[in-house]
C-alpha positions in Angstrom: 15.7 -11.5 17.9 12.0 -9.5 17.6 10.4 -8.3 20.4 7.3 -10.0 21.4 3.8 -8.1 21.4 3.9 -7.5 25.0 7.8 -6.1 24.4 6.6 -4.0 21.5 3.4 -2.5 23.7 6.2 -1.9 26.5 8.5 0.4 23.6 5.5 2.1 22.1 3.9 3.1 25.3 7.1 4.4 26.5 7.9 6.6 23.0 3.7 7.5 23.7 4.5 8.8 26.8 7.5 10.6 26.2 5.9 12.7 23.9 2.4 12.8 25.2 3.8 14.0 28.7 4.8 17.6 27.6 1.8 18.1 25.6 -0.3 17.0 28.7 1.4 19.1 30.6 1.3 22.2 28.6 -2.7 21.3 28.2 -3.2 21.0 32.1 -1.7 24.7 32.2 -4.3 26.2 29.7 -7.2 24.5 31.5 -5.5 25.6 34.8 -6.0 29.2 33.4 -10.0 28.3 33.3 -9.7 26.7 36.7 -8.1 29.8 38.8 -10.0 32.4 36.5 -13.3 30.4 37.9 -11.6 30.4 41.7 -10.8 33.4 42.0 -13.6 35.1 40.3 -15.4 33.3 42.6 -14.0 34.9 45.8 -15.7 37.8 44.3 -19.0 36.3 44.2 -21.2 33.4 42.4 -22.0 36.6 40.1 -18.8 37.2 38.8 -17.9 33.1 39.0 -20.9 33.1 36.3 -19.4 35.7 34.3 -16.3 33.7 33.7 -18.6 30.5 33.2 -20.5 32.2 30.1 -17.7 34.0 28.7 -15.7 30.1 28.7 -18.4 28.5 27.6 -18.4 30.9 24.7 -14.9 31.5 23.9 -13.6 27.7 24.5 -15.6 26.5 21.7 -14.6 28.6 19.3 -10.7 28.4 20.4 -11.0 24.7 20.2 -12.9 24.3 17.0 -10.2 27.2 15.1 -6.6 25.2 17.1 -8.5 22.2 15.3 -8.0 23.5 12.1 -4.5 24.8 13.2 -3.9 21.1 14.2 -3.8 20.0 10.4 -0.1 21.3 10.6 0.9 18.2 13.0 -0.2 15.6 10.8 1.2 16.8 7.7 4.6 17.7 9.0 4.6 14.5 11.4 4.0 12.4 8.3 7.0 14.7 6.1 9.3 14.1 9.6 8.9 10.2 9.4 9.9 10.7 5.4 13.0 12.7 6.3 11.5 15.4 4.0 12.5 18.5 6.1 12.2 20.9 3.1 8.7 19.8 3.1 8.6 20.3 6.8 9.6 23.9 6.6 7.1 25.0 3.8 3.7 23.4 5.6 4.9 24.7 9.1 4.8 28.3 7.3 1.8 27.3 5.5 0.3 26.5 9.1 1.4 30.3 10.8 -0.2 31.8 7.9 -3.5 29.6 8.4 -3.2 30.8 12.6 -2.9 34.6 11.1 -6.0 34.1 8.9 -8.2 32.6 11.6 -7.8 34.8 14.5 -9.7 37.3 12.7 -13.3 35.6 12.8 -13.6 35.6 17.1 -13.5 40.0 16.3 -15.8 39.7 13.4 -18.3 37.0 16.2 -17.9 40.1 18.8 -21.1 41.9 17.5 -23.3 39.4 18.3 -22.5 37.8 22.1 -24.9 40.9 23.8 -27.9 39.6 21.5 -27.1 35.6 21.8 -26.7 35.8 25.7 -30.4 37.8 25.7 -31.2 35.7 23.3 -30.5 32.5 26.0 -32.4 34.9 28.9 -29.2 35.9 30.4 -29.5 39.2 32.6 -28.4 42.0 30.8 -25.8 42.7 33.5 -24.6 39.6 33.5 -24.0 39.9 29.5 -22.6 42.8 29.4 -19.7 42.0 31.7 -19.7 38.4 30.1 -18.8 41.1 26.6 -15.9 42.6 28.1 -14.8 39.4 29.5 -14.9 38.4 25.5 -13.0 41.2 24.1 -9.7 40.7 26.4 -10.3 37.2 25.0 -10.4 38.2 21.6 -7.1 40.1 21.3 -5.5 37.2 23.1 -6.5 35.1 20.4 -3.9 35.7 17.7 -1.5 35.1 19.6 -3.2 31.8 21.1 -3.5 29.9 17.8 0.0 30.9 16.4 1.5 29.4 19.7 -0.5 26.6 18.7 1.0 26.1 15.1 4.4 26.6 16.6 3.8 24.2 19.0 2.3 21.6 16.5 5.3 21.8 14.4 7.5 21.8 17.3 6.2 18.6 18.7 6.0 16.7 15.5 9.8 16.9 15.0 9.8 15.5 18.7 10.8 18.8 20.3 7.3 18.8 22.6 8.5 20.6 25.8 9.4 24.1 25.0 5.4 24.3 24.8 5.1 23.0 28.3 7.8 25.2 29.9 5.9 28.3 28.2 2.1 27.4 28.9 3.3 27.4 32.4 4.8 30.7 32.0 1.6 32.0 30.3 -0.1 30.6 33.4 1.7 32.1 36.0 1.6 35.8 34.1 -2.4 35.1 33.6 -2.5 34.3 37.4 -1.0 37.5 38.8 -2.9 39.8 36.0 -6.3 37.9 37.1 -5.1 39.3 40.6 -4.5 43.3 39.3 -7.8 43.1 37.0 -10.3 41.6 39.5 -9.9 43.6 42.2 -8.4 46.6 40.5 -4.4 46.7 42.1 -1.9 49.3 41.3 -4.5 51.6 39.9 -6.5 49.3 37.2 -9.7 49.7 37.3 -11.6 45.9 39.5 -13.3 44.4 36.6 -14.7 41.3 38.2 -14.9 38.3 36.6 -14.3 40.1 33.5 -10.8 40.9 34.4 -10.0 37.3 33.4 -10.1 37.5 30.0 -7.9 40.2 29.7 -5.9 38.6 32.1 -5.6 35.5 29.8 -4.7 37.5 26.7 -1.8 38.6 28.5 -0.8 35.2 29.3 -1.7 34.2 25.5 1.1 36.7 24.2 4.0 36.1 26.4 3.8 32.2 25.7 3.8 33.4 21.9 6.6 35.8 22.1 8.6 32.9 24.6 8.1 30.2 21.2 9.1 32.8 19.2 12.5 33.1 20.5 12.7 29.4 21.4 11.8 27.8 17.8 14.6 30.9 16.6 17.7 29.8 18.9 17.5 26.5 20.3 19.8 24.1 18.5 17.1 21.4 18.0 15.0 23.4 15.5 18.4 23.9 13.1 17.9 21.1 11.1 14.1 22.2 10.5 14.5 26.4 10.7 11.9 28.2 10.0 13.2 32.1 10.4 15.1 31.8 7.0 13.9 32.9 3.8 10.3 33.7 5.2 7.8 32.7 2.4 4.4 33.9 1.5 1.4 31.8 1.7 0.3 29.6 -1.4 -3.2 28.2 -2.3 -1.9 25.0 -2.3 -0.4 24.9 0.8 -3.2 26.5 2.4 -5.8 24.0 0.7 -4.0 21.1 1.6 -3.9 22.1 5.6 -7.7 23.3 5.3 -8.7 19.8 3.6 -7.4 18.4 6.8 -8.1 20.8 9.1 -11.6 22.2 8.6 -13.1 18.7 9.2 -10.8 18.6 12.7 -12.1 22.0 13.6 -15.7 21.0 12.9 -15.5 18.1 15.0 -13.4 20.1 17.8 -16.4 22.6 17.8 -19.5 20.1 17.5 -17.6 18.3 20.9 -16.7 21.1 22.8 -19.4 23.3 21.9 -21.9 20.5 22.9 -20.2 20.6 26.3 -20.0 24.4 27.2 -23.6 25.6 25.6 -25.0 23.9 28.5 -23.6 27.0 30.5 -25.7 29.2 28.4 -28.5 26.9 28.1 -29.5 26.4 31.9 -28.5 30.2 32.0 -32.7 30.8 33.0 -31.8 28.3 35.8 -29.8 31.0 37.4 -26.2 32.0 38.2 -25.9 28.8 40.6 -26.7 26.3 38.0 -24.5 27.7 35.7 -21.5 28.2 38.4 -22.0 24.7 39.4 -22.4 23.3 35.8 -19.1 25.3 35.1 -17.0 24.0 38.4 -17.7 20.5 37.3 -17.0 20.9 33.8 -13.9 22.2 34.2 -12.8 19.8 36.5 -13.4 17.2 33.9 -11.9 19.2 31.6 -8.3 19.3 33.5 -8.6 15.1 33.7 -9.3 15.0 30.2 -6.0 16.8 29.5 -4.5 13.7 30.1 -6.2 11.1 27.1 -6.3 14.0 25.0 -2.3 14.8 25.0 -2.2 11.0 24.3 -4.1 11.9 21.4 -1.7 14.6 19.9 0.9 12.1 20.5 -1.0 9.3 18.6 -1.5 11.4 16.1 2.5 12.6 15.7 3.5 8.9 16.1 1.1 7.3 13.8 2.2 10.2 11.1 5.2 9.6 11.6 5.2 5.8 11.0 3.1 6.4 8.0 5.4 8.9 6.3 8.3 6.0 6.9 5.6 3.4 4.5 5.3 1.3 8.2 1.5 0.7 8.0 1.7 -2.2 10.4 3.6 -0.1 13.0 0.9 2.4 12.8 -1.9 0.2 13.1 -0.1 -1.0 16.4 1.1 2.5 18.3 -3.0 3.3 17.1 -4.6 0.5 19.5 -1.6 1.0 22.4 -2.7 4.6 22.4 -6.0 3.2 23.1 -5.0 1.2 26.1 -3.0 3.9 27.5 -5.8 6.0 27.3 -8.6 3.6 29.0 -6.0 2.9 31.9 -5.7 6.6 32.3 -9.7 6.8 32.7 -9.8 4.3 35.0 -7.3 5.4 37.3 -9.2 8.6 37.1 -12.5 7.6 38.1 -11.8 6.2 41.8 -10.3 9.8 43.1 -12.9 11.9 41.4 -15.9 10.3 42.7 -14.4 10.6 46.5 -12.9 13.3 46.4 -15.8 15.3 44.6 -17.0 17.1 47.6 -13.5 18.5 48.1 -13.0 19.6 44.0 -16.2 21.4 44.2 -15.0 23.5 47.5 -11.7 24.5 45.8 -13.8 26.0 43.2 -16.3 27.8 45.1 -17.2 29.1 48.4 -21.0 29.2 47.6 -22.4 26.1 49.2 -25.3 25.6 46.7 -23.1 25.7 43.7 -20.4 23.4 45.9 -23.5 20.9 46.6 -24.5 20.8 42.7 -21.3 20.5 41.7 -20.4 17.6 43.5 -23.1 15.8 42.2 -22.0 16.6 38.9 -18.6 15.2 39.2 -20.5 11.9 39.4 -21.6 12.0 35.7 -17.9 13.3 35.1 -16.4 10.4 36.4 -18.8 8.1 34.5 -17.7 9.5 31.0 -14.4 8.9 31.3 -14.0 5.9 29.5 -15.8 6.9 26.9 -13.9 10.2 26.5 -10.9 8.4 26.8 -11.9 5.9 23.9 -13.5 8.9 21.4 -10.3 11.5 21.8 -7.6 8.9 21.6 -9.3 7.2 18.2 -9.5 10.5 16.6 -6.1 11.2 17.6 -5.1 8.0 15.7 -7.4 8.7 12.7 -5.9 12.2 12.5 -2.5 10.5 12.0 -3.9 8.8 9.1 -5.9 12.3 7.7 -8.6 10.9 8.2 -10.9 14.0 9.7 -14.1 14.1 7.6 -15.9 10.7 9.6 -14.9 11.7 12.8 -16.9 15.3 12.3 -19.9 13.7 11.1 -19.8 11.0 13.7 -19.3 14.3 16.6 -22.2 16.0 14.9 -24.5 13.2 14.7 -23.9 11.7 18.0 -23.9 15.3 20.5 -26.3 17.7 18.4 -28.3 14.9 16.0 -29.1 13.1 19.7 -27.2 14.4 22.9 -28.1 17.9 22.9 -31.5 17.4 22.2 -31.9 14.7 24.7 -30.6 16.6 27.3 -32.6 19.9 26.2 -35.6 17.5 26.1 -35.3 16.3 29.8 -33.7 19.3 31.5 -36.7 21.8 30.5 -39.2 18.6 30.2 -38.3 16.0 32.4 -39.4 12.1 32.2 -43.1 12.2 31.0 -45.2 12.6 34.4 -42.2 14.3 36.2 -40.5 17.1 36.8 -37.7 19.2 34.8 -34.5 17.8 35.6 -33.0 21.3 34.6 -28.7 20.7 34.5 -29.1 17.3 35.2 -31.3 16.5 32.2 -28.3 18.3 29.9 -25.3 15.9 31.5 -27.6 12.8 31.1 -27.8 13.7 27.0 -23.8 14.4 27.4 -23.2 11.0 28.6 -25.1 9.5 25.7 -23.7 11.5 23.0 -20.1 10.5 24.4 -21.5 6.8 24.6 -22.1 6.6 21.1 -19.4 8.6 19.6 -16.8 6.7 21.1 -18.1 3.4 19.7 -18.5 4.9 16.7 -15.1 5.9 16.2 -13.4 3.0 17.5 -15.8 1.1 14.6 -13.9 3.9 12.1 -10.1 3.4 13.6 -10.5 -0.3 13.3 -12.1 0.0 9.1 -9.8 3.0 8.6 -6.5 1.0 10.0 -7.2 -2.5 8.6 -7.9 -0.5 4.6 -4.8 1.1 5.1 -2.3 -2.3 6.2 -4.0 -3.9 2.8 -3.1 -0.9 0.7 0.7 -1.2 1.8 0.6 -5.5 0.9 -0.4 -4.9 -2.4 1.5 -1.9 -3.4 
């Protein structure tokens, strides 16, 4: 007898959530790393709390928008898994390692220029040079960072999603007791503030590499998909088939995320409170956000994976459950944060001016949740169907064509006839730029899902 629709939404949401919950989890550790490098370099003063705040705002972007292009492994190999092709698996998995290797080298080659681009943005020269060596810790974390994240791609798209959460804990729990030693200088280092972090976390990024490593080696699960046989060398093929994917994801990870953390660097004249306060809030919002945006890794494993089998219908289906899942997340979301926003902001901070502006920002936090919800978990469904150009231009368009500007306009302008609305002005234009993004993409899933039900009838 078939299940009804409400039977099917039941099954899907269940297989959603048995493989979205490991990825969540294993997100919620790396944006724990950001929350307790912003804590406790904020027991060391709103200085050194704003060191942290402009070295995230610079690195995250460019981590995401590079693990974007990385992501083009979990489409390709979820869509070879639901084919049963596990030769195929193998050979774009390698394909993706060797795409991780050749993109860890641009954050060296950006190095150079942070000192210039923070003076550039009127950021003390101080505060930029520690925000520098901050950077560099990052920067020889980062190799390791994005070939964890290829691993981790290939390992959740043959359903084998929870050695990556076991490991970003680990990593966490390493970067919490370096951030300890580095800040305040224990067992002989030298205390490096704020910048200690980032060294910190690149200690963190190597041990969950080196824990995958031996995991994706010797657990019995990968056997059937091993990787560590026969090692092959890169080919142009391989490599432009994951790029066609994957540069389009990474220029829409980059237009979102970049939109989101320049706002650090762009209230930077406001002074180290502003951007402190502007960085608590964010990353509040960025731990809830972990949750819709596992969902979206999932979405896109499981709709790759139905469209490998030739099930166009089913895809269409786990696309708009994923969807649901993700609004009902946002709303349970919004309720706790705008009560409990006073106590978020004084876990973050001991300064009472950044706790105060902070706790006002949670408010436009918790009003883009829906929308962040809707935007991540339709990409996450388009990705599934490699569909990554759209969604970039639709990012682009909607945060730097009108949000960014907006928000530049009214936090160093104001209203006409009033007064600067400095941070405030830049979360009003983030709000917008989510607003329309998500409808937009929603309008894509919808074209993009239909096209591709009415290419499997007639074929």
């Amino acid at each position: 007898m078939p299940m009804s629709r409400l039977q099917r939404f039941v099954a899907e949401s269940r297989a959603l959530s048995q493989l979205a919950v490991p990825i969540i989890l294993s997100q919620v550790a790396y944006v724990l790393m950001g929350l307790i490098d912003t804590v406790m370099s904020g027991q060391a003063g709103a200085v050194e709390q704003a060191v942290v705040g402009l070295g995230v705002a610079l690195w995250v972007p460019i981590f995401i928008g590079l693990m974007s292009v990385v992501q083009a492994v979990s489409p390709v190999v979820a869509h070879h898994f639901g084919a049963g092709d596990k030769a195929a698996v193998v050979a774009d998995t390698r394909e993706g390692v060797w795409l991780a290797a050749w993109v860890s080298v641009i954050p060296f080659a950006l190095m150079p220029f942070v000192t210039d681009l923070l003076s550039l943005a009127g950021i003390a020269a101080e505060l930029a040079e520690k925000t520098a060596l901050f950077l560099w810790g990052i920067a020889f974390g980062m190799p390791a960072a994005l070939l964890f994240r290829a691993l981790a791609f290939y390992s959740a798209s043959i359903n084998q999603p929870k050695p990556m959460m076991f490991l970003a804990f680990l990593g966490l729990g390493v970067n919490s007791f370096f951030n300890w030693v580095l800040i305040h200088g224990h067992f002989g280092f030298p205390a490096m503030g704020g910048a200690g972090c980032g060294w910190a976390t690149a200690i963190g990024m190597w041990t969950g590499l080196v824990g995958l490593l031996a995991s994706t080696a010797l657990a019995p699960a990968y056997k059937p998909y091993y990787l560590w046989h026969g090692w092959s060398l890169p080919t142009w093929a391989g490599q432009r088939r994951l790029l066609r994917i994957g540069l389009p994801m990474g220029g829409a990870g980059l237009a979102e995320v970049a939109a989101f953390s320049s706002v650090a660097v762009l209230v930077g004249r406001f002074g180290a409170v502003q951007i402190a306060a502007h960085q608590v809030a964010l990353n509040f919002a960025a731990l809830i956000f972990m949750l819709p945006m596992g969902l979206s890794s999932a979405l896109s494993i499981r709709v790759g994976q139905s469209l490998g089998a030739g099930d166009a219908r089913q895809a269409r289906f786990i696309s708009w459950t994923g969807i649901a899942l993700g609004l009902a997340i946002a709303l349970a979301a919004i309720g706790p944060m705008v009560l409990g926003r006073d106590a978020i902001a004084a876990l973050y901070s001991s300064d009472l001016a950044v706790r105060q502006l902070a706790a006002t920002l949670l408010l436009f936090a918790a009003l883009w949740q829906l929308f962040d919800a809707t935007q991540v978990c339709a990409i996450g469904a388009l990705r599934g169907y490699k569909v990554t150009f759209l969604p970039m231009l639709l990012m682009l368009l909607a945060f730097w064509g009108i949000g960014i500007p907006l928000g530049s306009w009214l936090g160093y302008r104001g209203l006409p006839g009033g007064e600067p609305l400095q941070v405030y002005g830049f979360w009003v234009g983030l709000v917008v730029g989510l607003v329309l993004v998500s409808i937009g993409l929603a309008a894509a899933l919808r074209a993009v899902a239909r096209g591709a039900l009415q290419n499997a009838v007639r074929s």
